[in-house]
C-alpha positions in Angstrom: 96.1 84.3 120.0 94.1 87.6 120.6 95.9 90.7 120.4 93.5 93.4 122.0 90.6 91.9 120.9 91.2 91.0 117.7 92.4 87.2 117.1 95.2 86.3 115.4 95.1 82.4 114.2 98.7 80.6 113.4 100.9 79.6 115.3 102.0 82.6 117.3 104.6 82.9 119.6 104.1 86.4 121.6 101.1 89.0 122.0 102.7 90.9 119.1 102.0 88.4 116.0 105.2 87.0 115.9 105.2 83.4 114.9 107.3 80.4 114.7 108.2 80.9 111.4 109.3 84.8 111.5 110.3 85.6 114.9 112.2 88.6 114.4 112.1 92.0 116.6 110.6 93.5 113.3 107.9 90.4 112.4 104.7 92.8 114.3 102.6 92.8 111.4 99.6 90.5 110.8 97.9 89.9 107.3 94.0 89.6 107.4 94.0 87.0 103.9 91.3 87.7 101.7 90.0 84.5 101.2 88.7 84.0 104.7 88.9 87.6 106.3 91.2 86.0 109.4 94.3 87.2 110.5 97.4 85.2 110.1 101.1 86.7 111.0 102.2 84.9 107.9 101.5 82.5 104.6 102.9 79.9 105.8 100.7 79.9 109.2 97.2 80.5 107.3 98.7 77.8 104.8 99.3 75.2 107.8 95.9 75.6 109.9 93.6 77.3 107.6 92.2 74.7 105.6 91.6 76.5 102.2 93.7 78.0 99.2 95.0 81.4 99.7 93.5 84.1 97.6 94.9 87.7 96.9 93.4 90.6 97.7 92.1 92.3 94.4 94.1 95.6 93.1 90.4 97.0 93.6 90.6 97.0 97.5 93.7 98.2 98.1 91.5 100.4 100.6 90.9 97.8 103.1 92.3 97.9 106.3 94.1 94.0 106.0 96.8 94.6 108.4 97.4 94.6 111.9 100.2 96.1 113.9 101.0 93.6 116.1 102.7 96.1 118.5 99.6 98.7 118.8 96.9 96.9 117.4 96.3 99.7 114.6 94.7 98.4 111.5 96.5 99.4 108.4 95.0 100.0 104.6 96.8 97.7 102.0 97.8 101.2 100.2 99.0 102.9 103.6 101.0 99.5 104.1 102.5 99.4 100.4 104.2 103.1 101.4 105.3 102.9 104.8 108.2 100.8 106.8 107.1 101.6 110.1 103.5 101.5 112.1 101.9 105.0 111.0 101.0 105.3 115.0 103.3 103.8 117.1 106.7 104.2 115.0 107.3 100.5 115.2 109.6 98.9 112.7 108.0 96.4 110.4 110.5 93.5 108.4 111.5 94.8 105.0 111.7 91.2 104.0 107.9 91.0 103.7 108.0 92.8 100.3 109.4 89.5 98.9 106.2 87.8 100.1 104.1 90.2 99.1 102.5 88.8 95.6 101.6 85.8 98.0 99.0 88.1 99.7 98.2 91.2 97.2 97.2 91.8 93.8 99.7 94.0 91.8 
């Protein structure tokens, strides 16, 4: 699935990075995993098709920009991510549920 250029791999179901396994109006972000530097809209997508172990992205480069607003395509820093609930530039909602998942992806 490409979203404005940028491909998103998984099993996606729309042009916003929603995927069969979270669907929700709120699901619009996409995780670039560390381990292969591909975009995903979740674990359990990159776990199905990927091919490889996940790995977390180090405390150390919290800098990066590893996610992608699925809405507006805007590529947000792991640290920029960590303190906001909405897309910095298009005021899109993201799922507040992700924060569960979040030690699946980032290093504390």
């Amino acid at each position: 699935m490409i979203a404005r250029g940028t491909t998103v791999y998984g099993k996606t179901i729309d042009d916003q990075t929603r995927c069969v396994h979270y669907g929700t109006v709120t699901d619009v972000v996409a995780i670039k995993f560390y381990c292969c530097r591909r975009y995903y809209p979740c674990h359990l997508c990159h776990e199905e098709s990927a091919g490889h172990l996940t790995e977390q992205w180090p405390r150390a480069q919290h800098g990066q920009k590893a996610l992608l607003c699925g809405v507006c395509c805007t590529e947000l820093t792991i640290g920029t991510y960590f303190t906001v609930n909405a897309c910095p530039e298009c005021s899109a909602p993201f799922n507040d549920g992700c924060q569960l998942h979040r030690y699946l992806y980032f290093e504390d």
